[in-house]
N, CA, C and O atoms as CSV, one atom per row, in Angstrom:
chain,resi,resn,atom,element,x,y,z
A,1,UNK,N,N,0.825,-1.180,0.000
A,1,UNK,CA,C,0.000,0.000,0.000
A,1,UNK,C,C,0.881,1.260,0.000
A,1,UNK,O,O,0.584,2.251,-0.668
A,2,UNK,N,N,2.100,1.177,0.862
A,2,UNK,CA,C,2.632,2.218,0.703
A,2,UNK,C,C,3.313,2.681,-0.634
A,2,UNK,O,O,3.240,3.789,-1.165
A,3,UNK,N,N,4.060,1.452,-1.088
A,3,UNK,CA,C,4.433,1.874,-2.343
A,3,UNK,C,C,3.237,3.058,-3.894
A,3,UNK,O,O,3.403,4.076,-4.565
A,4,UNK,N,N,2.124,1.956,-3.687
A,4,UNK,CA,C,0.963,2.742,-4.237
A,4,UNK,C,C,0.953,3.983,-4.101
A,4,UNK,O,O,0.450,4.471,-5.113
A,5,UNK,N,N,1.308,4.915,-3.225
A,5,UNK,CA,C,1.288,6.377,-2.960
A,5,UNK,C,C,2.506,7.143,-3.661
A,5,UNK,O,O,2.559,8.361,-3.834
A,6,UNK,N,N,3.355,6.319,-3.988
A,6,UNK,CA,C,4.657,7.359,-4.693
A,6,UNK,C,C,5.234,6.545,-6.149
A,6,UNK,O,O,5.867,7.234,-6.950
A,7,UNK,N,N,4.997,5.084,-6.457
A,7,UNK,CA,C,5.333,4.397,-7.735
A,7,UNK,C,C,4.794,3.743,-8.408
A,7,UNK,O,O,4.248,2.717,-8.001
A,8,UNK,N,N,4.763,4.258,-10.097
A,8,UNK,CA,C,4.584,3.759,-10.999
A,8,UNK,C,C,5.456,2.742,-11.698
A,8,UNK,O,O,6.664,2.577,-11.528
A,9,UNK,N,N,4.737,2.158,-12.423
A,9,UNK,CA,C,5.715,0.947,-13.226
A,9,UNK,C,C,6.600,1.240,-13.852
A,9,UNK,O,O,7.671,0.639,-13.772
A,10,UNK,N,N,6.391,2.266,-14.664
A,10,UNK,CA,C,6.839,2.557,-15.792
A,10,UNK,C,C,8.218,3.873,-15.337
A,10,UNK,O,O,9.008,4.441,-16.090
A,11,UNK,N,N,8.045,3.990,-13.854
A,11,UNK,CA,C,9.092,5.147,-13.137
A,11,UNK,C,C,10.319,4.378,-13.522
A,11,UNK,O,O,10.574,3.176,-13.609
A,12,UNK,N,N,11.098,5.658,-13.755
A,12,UNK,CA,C,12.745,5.086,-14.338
A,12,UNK,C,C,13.578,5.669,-12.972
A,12,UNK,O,O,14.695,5.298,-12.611
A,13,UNK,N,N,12.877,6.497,-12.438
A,13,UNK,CA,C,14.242,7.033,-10.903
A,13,UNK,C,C,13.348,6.501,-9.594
A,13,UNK,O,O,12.164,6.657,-9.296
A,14,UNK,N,N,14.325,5.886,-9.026
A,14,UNK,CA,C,13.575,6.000,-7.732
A,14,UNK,C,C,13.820,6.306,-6.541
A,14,UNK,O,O,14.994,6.453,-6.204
A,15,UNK,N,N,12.813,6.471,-5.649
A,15,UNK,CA,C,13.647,7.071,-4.224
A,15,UNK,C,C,14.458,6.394,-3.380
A,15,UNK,O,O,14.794,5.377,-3.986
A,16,UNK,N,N,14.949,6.409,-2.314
A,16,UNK,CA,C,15.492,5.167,-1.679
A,16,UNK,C,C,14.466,4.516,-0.558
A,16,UNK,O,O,14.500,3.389,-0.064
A,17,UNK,N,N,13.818,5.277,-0.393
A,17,UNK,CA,C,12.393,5.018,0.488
A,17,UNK,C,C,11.539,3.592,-0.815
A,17,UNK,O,O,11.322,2.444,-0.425
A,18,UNK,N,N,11.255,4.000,-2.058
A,18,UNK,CA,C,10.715,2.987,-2.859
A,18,UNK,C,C,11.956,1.898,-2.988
A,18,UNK,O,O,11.429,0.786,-3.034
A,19,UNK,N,N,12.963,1.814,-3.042
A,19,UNK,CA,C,13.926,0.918,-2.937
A,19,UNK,C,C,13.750,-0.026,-1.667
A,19,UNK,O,O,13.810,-1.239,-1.867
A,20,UNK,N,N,13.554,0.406,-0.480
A,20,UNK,CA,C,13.531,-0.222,0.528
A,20,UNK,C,C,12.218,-0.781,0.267
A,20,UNK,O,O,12.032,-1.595,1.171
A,21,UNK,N,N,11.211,-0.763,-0.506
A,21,UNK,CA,C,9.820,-0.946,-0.051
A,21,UNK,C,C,9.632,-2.030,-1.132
A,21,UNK,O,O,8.992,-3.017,-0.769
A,22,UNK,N,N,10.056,-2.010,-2.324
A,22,UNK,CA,C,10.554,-2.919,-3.262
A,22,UNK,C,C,11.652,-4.291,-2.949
A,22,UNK,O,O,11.563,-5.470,-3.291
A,23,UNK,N,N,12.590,-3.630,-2.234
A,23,UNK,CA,C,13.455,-5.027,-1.690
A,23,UNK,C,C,12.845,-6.151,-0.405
A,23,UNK,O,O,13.073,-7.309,-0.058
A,24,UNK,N,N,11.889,-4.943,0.052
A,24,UNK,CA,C,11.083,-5.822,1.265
A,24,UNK,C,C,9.994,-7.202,0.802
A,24,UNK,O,O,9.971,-8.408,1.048
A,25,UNK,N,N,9.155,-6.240,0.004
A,25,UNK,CA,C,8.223,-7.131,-0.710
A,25,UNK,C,C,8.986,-7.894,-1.581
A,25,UNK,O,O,8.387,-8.970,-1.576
A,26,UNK,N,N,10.095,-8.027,-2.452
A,26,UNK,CA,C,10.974,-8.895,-2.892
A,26,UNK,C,C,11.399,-10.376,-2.198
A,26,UNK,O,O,11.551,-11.561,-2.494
A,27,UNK,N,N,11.490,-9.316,-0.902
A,27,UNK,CA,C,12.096,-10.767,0.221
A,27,UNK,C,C,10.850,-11.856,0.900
A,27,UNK,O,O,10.951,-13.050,1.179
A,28,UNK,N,N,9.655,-10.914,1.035
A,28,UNK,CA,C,8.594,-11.480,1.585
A,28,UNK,C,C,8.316,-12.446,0.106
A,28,UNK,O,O,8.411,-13.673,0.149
A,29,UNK,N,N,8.118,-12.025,-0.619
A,29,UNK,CA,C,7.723,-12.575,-2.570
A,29,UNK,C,C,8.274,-13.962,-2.066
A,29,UNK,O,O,7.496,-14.892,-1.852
A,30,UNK,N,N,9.572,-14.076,-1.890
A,30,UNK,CA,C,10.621,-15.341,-2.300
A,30,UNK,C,C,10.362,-16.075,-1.501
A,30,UNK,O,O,9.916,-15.730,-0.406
A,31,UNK,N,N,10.626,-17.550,-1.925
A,31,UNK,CA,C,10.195,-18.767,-1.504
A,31,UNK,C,C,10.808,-19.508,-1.645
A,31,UNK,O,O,11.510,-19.167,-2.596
A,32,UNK,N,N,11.156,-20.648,-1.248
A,32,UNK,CA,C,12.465,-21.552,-2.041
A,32,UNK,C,C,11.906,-21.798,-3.444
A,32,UNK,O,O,10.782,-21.538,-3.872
A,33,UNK,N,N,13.081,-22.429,-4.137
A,33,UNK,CA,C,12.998,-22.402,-5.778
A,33,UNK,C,C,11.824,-21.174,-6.370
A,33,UNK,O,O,10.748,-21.313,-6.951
A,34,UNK,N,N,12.563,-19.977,-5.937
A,34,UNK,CA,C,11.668,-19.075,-7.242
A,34,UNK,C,C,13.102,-18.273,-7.402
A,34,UNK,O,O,14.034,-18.048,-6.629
A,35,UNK,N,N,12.808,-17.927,-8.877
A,35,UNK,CA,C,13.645,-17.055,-8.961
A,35,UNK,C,C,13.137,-15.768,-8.324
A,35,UNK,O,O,12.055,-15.456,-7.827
A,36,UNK,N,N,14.383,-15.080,-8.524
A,36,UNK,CA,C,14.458,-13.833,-8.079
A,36,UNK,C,C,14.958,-12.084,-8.601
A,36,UNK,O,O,15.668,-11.126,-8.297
A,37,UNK,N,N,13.868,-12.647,-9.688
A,37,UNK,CA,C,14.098,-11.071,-10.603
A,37,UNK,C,C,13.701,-10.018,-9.975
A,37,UNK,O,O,14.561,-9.147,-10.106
A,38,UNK,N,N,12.681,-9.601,-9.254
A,38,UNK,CA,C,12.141,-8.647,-8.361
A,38,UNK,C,C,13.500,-8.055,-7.841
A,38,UNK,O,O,13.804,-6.871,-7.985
A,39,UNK,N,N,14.170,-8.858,-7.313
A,39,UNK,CA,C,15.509,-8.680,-6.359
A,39,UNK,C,C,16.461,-7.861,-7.676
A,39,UNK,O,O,16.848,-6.694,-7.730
A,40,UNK,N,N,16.618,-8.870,-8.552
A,40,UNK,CA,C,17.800,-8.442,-9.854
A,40,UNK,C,C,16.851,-6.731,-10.707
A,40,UNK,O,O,17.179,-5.827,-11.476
A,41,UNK,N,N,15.692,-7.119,-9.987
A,41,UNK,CA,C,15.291,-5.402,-11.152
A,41,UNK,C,C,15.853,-4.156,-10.034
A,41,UNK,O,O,16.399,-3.104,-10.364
A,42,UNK,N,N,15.625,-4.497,-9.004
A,42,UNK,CA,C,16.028,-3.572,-7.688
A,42,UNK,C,C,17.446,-3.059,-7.898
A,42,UNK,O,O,17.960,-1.957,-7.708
A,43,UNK,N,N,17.982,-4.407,-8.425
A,43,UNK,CA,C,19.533,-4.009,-7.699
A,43,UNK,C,C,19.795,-3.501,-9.392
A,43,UNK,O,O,20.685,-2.651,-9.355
A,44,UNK,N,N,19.394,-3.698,-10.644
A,44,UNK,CA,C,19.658,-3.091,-11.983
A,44,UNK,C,C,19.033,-1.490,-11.652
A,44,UNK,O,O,19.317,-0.829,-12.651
A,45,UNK,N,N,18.597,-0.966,-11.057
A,45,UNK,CA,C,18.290,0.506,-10.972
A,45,UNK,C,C,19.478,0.908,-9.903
A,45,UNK,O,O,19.982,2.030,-9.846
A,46,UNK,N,N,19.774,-0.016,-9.209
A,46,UNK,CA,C,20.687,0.859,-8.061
A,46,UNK,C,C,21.755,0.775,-9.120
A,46,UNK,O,O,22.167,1.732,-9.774
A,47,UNK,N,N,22.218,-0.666,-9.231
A,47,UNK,CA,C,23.677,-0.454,-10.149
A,47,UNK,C,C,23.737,1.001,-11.159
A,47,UNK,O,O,24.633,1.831,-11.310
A,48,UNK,N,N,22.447,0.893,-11.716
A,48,UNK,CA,C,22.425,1.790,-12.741
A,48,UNK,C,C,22.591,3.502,-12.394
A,48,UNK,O,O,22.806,4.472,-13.121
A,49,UNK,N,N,22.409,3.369,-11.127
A,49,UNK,CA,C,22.206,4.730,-10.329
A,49,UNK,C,C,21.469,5.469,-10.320
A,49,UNK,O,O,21.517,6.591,-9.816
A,50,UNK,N,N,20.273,4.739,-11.137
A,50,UNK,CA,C,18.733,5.333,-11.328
A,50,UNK,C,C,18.059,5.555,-9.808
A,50,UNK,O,O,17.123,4.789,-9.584
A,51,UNK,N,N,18.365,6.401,-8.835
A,51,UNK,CA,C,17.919,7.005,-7.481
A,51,UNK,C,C,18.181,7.977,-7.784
A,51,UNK,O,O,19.033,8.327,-8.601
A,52,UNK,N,N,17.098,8.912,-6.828
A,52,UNK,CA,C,17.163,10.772,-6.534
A,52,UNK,C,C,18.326,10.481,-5.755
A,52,UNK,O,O,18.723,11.644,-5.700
A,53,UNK,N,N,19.385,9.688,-4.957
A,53,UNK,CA,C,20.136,9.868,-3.839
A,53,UNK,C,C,20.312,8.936,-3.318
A,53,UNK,O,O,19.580,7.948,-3.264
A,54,UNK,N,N,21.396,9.122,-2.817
A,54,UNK,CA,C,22.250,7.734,-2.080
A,54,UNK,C,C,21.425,8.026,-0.378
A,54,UNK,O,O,21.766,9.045,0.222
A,55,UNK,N,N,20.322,7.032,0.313
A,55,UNK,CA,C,20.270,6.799,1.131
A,55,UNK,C,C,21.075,5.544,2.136
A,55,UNK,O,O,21.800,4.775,1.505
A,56,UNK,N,N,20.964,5.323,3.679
A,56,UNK,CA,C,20.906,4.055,3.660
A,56,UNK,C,C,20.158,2.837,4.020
A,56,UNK,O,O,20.503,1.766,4.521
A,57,UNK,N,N,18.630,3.487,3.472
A,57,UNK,CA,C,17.929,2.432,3.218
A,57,UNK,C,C,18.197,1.731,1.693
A,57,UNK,O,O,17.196,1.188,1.227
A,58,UNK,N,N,19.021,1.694,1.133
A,58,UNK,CA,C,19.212,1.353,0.292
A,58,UNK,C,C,20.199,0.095,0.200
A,58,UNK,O,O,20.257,-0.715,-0.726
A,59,UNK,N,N,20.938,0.118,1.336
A,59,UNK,CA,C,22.321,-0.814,1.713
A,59,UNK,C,C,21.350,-1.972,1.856
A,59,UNK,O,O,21.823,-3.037,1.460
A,60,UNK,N,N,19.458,-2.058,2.567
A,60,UNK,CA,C,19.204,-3.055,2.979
A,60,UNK,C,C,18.648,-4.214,1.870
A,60,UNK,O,O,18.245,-5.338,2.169
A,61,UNK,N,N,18.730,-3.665,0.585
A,61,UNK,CA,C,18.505,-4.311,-0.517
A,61,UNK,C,C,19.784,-5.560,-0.714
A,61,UNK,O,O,19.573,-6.744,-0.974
A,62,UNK,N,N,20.894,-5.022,-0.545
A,62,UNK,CA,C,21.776,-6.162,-0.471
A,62,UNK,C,C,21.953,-7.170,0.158
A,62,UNK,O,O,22.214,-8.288,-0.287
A,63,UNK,N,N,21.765,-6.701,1.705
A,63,UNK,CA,C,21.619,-7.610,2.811
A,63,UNK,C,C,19.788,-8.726,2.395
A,63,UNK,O,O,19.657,-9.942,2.534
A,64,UNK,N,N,19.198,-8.175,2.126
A,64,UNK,CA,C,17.985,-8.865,1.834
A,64,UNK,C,C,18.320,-10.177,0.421
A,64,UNK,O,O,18.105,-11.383,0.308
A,65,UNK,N,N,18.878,-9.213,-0.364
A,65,UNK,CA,C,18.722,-10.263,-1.383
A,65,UNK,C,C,19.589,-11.327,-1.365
A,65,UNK,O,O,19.369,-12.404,-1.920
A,66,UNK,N,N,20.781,-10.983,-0.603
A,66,UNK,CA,C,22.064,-12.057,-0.141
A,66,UNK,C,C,21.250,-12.912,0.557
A,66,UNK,O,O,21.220,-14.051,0.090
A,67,UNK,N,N,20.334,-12.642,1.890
A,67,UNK,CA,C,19.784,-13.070,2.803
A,67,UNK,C,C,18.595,-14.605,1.638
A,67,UNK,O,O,18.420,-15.823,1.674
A,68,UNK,N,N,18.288,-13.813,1.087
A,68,UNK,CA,C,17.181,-14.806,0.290
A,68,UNK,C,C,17.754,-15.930,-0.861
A,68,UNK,O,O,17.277,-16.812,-1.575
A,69,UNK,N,N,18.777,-15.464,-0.642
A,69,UNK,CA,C,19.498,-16.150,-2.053
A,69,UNK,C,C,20.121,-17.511,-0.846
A,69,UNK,O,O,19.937,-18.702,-1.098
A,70,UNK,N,N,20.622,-17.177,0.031
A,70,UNK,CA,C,21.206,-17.979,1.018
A,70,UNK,C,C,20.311,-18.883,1.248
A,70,UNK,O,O,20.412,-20.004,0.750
A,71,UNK,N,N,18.752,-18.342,2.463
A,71,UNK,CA,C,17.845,-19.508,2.231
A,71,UNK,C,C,17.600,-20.466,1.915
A,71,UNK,O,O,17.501,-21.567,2.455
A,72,UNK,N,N,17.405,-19.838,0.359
A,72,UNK,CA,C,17.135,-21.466,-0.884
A,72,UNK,C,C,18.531,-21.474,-1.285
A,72,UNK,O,O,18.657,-21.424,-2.509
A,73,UNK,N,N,19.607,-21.520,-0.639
A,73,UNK,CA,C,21.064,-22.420,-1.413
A,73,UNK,C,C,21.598,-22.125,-2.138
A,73,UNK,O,O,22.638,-22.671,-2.504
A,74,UNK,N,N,20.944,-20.862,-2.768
A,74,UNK,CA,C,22.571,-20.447,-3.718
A,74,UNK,C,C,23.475,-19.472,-3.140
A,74,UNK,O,O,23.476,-18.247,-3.252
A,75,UNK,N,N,24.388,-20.395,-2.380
A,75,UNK,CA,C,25.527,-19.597,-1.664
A,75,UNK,C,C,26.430,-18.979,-2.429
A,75,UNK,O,O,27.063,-18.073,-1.885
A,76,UNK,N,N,26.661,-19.231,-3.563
A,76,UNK,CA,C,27.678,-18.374,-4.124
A,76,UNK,C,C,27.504,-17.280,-4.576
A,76,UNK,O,O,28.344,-16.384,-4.667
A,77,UNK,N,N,25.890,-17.251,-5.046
A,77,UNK,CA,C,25.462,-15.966,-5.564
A,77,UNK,C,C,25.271,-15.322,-3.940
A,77,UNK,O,O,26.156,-14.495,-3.722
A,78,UNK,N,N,24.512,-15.472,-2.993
A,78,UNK,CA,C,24.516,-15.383,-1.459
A,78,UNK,C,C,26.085,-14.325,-1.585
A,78,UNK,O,O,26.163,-13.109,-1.757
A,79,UNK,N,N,26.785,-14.977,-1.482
A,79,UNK,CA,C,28.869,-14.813,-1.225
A,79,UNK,C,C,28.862,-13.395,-1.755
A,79,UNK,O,O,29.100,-12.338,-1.172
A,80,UNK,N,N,28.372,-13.762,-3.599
A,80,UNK,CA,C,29.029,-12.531,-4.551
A,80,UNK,C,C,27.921,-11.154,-4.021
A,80,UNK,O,O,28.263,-9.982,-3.866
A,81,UNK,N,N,26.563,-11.733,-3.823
A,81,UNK,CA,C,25.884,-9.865,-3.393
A,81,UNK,C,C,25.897,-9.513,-2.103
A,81,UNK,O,O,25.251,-8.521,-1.764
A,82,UNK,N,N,26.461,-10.086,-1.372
A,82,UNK,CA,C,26.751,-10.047,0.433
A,82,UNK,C,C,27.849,-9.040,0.292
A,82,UNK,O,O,27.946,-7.961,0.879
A,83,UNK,N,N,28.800,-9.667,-0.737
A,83,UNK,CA,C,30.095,-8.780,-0.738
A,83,UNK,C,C,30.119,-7.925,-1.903
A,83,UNK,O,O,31.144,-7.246,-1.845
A,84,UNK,N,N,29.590,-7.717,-2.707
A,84,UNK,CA,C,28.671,-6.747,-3.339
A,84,UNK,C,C,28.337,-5.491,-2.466
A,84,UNK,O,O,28.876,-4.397,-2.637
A,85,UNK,N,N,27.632,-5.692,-1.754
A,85,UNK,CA,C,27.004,-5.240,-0.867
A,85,UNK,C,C,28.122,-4.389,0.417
A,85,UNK,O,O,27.930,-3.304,0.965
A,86,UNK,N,N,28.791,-4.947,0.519
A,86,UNK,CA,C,29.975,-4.290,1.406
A,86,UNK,C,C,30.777,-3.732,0.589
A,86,UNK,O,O,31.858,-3.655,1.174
A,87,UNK,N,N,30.821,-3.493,0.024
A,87,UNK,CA,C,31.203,-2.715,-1.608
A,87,UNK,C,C,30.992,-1.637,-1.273
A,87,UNK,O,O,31.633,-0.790,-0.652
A,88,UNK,N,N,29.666,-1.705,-1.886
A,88,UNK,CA,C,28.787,-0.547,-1.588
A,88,UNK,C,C,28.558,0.373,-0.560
A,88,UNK,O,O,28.501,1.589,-0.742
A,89,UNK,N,N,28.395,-0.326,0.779
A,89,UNK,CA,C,28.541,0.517,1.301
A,89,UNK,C,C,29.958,0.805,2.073
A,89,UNK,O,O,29.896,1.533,3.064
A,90,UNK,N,N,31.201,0.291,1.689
A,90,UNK,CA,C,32.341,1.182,1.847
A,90,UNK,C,C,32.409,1.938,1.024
A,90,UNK,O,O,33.096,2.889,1.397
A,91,UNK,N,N,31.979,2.068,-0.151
A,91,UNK,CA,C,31.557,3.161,-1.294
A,91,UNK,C,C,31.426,4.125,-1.061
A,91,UNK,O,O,32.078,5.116,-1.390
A,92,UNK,N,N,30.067,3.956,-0.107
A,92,UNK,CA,C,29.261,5.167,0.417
A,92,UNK,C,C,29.499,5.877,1.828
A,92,UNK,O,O,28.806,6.806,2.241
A,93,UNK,N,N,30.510,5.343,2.466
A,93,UNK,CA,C,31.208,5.552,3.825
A,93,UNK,C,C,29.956,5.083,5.045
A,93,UNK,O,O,29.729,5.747,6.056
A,94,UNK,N,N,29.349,3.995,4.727
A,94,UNK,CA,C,28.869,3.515,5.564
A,94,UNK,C,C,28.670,2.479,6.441
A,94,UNK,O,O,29.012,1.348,6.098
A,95,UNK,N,N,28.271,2.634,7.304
A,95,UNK,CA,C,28.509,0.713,8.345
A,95,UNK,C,C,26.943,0.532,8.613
A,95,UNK,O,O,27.028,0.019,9.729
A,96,UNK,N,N,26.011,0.580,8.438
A,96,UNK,CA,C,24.547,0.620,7.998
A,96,UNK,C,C,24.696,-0.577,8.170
A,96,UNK,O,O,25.914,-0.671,8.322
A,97,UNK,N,N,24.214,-1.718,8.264
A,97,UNK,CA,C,24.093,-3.640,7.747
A,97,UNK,C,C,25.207,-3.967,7.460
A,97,UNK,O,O,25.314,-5.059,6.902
A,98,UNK,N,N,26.312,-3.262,7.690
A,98,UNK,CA,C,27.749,-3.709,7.655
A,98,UNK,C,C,28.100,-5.330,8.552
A,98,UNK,O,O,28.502,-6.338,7.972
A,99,UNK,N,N,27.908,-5.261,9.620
A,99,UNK,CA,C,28.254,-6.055,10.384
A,99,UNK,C,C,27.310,-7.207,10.124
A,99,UNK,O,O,27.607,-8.394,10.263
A,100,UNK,N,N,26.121,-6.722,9.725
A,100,UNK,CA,C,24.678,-8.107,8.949
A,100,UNK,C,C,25.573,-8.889,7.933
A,100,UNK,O,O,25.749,-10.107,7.896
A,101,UNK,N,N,26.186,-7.773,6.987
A,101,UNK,CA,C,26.455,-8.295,5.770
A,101,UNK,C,C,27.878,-9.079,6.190
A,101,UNK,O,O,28.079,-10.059,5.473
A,102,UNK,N,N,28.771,-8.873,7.077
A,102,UNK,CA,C,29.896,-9.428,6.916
A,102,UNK,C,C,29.371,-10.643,7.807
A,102,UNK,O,O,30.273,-11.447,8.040
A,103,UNK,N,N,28.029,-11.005,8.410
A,103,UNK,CA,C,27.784,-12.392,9.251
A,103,UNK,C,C,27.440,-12.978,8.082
A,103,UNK,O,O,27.905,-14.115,8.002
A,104,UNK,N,N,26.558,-12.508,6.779
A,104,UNK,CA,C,26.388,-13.247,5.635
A,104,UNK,C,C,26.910,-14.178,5.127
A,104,UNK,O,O,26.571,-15.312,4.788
A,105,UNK,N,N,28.226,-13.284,5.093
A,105,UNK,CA,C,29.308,-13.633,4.302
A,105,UNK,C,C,29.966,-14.966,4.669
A,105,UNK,O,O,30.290,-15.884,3.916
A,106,UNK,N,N,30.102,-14.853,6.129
A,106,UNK,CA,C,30.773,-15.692,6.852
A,106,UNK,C,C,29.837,-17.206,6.891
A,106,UNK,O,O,30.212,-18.350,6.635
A,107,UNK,N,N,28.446,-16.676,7.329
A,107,UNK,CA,C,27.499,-17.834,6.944
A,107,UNK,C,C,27.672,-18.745,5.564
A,107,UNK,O,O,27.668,-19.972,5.661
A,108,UNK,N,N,27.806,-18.164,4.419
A,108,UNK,CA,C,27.955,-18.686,3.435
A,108,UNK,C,C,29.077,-19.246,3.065
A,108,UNK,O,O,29.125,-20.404,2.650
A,109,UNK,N,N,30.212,-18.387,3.192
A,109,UNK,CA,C,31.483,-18.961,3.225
A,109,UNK,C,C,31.794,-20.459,3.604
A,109,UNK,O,O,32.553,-21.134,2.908
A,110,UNK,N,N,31.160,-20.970,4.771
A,110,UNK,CA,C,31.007,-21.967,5.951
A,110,UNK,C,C,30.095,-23.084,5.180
A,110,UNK,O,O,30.112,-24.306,5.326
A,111,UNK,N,N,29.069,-22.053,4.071
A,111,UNK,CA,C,28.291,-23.254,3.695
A,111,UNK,C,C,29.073,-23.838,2.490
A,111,UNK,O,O,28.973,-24.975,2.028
A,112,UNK,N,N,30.137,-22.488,1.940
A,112,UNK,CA,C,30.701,-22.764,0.854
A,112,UNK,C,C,31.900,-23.491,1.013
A,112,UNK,O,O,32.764,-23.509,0.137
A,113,UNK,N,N,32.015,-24.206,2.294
A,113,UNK,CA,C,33.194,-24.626,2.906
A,113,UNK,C,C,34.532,-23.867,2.687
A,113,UNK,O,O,35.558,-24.345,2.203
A,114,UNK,N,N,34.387,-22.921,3.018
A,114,UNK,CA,C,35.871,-21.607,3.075
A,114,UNK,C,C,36.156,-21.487,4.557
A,114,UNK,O,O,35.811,-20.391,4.998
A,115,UNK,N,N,36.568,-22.122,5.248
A,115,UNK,CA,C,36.709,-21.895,6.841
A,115,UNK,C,C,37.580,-20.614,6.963
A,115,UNK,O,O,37.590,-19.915,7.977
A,116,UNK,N,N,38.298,-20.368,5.865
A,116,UNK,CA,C,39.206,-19.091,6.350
A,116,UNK,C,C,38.844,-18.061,5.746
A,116,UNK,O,O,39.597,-17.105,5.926
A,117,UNK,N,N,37.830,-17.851,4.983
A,117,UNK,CA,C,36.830,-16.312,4.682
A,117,UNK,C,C,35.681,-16.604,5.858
A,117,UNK,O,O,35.169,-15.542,6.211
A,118,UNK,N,N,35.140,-17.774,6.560
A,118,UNK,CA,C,33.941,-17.261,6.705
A,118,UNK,C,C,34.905,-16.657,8.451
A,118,UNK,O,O,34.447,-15.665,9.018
A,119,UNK,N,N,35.835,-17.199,8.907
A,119,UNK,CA,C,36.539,-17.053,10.105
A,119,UNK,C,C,36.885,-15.359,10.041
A,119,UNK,O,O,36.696,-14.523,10.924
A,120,UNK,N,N,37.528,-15.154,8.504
A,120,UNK,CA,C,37.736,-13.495,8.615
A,120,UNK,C,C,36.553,-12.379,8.619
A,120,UNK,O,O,36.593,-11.169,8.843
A,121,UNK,N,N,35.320,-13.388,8.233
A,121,UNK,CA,C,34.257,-12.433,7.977
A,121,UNK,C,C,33.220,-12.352,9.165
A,121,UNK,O,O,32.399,-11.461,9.382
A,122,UNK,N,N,33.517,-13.749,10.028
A,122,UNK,CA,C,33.177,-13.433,11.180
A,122,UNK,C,C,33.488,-12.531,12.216
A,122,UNK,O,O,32.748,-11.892,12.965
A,123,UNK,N,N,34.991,-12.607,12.105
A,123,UNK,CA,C,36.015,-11.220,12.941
A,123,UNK,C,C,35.331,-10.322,12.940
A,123,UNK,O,O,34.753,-9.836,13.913
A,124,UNK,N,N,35.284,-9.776,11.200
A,124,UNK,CA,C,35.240,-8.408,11.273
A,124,UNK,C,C,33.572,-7.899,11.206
A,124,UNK,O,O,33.116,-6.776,10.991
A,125,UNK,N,N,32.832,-9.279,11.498
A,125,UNK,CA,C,30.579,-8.967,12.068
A,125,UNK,C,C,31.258,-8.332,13.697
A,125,UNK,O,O,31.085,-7.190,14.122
A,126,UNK,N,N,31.936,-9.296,14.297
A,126,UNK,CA,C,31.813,-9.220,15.764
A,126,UNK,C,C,32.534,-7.829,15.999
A,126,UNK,O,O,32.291,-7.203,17.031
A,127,UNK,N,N,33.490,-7.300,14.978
A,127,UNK,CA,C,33.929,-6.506,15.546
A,127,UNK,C,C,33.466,-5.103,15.061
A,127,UNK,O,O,33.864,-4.034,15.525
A,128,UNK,N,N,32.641,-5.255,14.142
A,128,UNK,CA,C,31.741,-3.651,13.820
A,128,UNK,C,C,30.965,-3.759,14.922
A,128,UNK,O,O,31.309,-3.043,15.862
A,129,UNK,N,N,29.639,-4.724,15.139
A,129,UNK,CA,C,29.163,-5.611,16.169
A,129,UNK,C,C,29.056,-4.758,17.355
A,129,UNK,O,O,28.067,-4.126,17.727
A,130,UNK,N,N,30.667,-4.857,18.104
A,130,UNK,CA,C,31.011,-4.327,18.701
A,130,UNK,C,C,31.043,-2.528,18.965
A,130,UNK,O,O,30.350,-1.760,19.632
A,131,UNK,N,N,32.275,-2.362,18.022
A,131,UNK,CA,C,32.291,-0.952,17.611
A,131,UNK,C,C,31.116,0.349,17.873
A,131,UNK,O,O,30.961,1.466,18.367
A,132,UNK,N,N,30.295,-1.021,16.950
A,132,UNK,CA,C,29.295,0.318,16.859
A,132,UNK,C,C,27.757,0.299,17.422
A,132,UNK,O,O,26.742,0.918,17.105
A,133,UNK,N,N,28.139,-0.974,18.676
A,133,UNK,CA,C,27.273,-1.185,19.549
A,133,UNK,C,C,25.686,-2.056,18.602
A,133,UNK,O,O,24.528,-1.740,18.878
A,134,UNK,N,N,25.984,-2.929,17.728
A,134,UNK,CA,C,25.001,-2.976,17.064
A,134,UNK,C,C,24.374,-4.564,17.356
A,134,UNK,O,O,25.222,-5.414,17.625
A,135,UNK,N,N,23.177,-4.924,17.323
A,135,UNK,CA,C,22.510,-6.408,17.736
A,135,UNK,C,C,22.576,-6.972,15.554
A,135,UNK,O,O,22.287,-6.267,14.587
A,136,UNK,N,N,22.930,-8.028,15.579
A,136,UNK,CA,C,22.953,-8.618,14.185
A,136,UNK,C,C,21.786,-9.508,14.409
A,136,UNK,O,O,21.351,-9.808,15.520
A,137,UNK,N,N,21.274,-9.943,13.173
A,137,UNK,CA,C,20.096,-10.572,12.601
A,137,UNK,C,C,20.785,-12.584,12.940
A,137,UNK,O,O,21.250,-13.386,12.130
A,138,UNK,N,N,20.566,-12.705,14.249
A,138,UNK,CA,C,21.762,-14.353,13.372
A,138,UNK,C,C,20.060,-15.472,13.280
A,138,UNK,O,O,18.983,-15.559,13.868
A,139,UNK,N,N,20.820,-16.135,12.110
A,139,UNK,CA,C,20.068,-16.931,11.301
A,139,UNK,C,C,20.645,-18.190,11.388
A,139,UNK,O,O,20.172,-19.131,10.752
């Protein structure tokens, strides 16, 4: 409903407020075995830089779609937009889902049997975690 009040289909820019509201219903959408274009149209406007502005409700599109991709088992794609995603927001000078995204990472890593990425990516959840006083999502 909320989206209804500010987007059209056919909108080529969007806000980061409709970004967040799009990646949500994306994540709720997904189910095991579905794809996940909803997710890939989201993240083709961000790549593209089609936003009025860099928010950071926008960082939570990564963490979501890593998050859903993990779920149903595709850890590698999981791996590549988790760290994608920390990309981004060292990009943007932010720690926003920083510490979410580096437990991702580490989650997957572990599923991807990498004991020594998911060990470094655990370090550095516990130690933003820490830092910046933050509670993580553990799954």
């Amino acid at each position: 409903m909320a989206l209804d009040y500010t987007f059209t289909p056919r909108q080529q820019v969007l806000t980061p407020t409709e970004i967040l509201i799009l990646s949500s219903i994306s994540f709720i959408k997904s189910t095991p075995h579905t794809n996940q274009t909803d997710f890939e149209h989201v993240l083709a406007i961000v790549n593209a830089g089609r936003f009025t502005h860099y928010d950071e409700n926008i960082n939570i599109l990564f963490y979501l779609y890593s998050l859903a991709l993990y779920q149903d088992h595709h850890f590698q794609k999981a791996f590549a937009i988790a760290n994608q995603g920390i990309d981004w927001l060292s990009n943007h000078d932010s720690h926003y889902m920083l510490a979410d995204l580096f437990l991702l990472v580490a989650k997957t890593a572990t599923a991807l049997n990498d004991p020594q990425a998911a060990t470094a990516a655990s370090l550095k959840s516990d130690t933003l975690a820490e830092i910046f006083n933050q509670s993580r999502y553990h799954f």
